[in-house]
C-alpha positions in Angstrom: 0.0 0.0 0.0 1.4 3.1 -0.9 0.9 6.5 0.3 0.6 10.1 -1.6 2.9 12.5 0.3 2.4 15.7 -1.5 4.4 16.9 -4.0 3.7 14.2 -6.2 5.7 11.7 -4.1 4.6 8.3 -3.3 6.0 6.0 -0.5 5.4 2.7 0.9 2.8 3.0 3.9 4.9 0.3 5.8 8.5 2.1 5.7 6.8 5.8 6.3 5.2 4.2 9.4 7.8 2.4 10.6 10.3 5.2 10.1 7.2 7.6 12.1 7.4 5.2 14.9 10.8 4.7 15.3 11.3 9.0 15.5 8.5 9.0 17.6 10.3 6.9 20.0 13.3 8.2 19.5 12.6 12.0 19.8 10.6 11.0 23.1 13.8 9.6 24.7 15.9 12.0 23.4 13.2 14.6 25.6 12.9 12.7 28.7 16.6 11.9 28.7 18.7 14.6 27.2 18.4 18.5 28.9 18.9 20.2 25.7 16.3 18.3 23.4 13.8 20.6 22.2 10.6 19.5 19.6 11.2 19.6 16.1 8.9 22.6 14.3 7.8 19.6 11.7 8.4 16.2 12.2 6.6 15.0 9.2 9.5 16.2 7.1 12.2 14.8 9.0 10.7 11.1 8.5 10.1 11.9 5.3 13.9 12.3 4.9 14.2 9.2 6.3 12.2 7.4 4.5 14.0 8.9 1.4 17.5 7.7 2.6 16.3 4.5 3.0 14.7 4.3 -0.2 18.2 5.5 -2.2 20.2 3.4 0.5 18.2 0.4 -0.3 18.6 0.9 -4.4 22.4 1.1 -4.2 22.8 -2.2 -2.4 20.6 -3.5 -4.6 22.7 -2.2 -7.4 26.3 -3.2 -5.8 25.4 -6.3 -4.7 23.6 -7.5 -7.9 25.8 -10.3 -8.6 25.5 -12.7 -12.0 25.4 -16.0 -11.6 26.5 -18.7 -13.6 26.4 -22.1 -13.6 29.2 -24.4 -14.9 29.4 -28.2 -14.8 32.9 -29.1 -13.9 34.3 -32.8 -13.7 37.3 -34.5 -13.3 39.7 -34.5 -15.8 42.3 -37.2 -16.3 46.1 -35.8 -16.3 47.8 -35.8 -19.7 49.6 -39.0 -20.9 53.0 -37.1 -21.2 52.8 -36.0 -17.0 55.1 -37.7 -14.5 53.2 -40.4 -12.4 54.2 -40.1 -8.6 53.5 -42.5 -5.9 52.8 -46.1 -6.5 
């Protein structure tokens, strides 16, 4: 399910709320627990740049880590008749 975020930009529902939860956790700790936290004046647009680094982090692994496989039938091969024979 995707979700219109204005500006003609679409994001998975899933990853915007997840990323929305997460800040919201993490903002509310950073209140309670840190003396110079103060709220954010909008929110919306920091997990929105979350989301966004996500999205572009998650498209270059993709991309590196795109790896071609092949598949190739190897077998034993006997040694050449002209080689040296050692051992019994």
């Amino acid at each position: 399910m995707d979700i219109e975020l204005g500006m003609g930009v679409m994001k998975n529902w899933s990853e915007f709320w997840a990323s929305s939860c997460h800040s919201l956790w993490y903002w509310r700790n950073k209140m309670s627990h840190d003396s110079g936290s103060m709220l954010l004046t909008r929110p919306w647009l920091k997990v929105f740049h979350r989301v966004q680094i996500c999205d572009v982090t998650t498209t270059k692994n993709a991309i590196l880590h795109h790896v071609n496989k092949v598949i190739e039938n190897i077998r034993w091969q006997p040694p050449r008749s002209d080689s040296a024979k050692y051992g019994r």
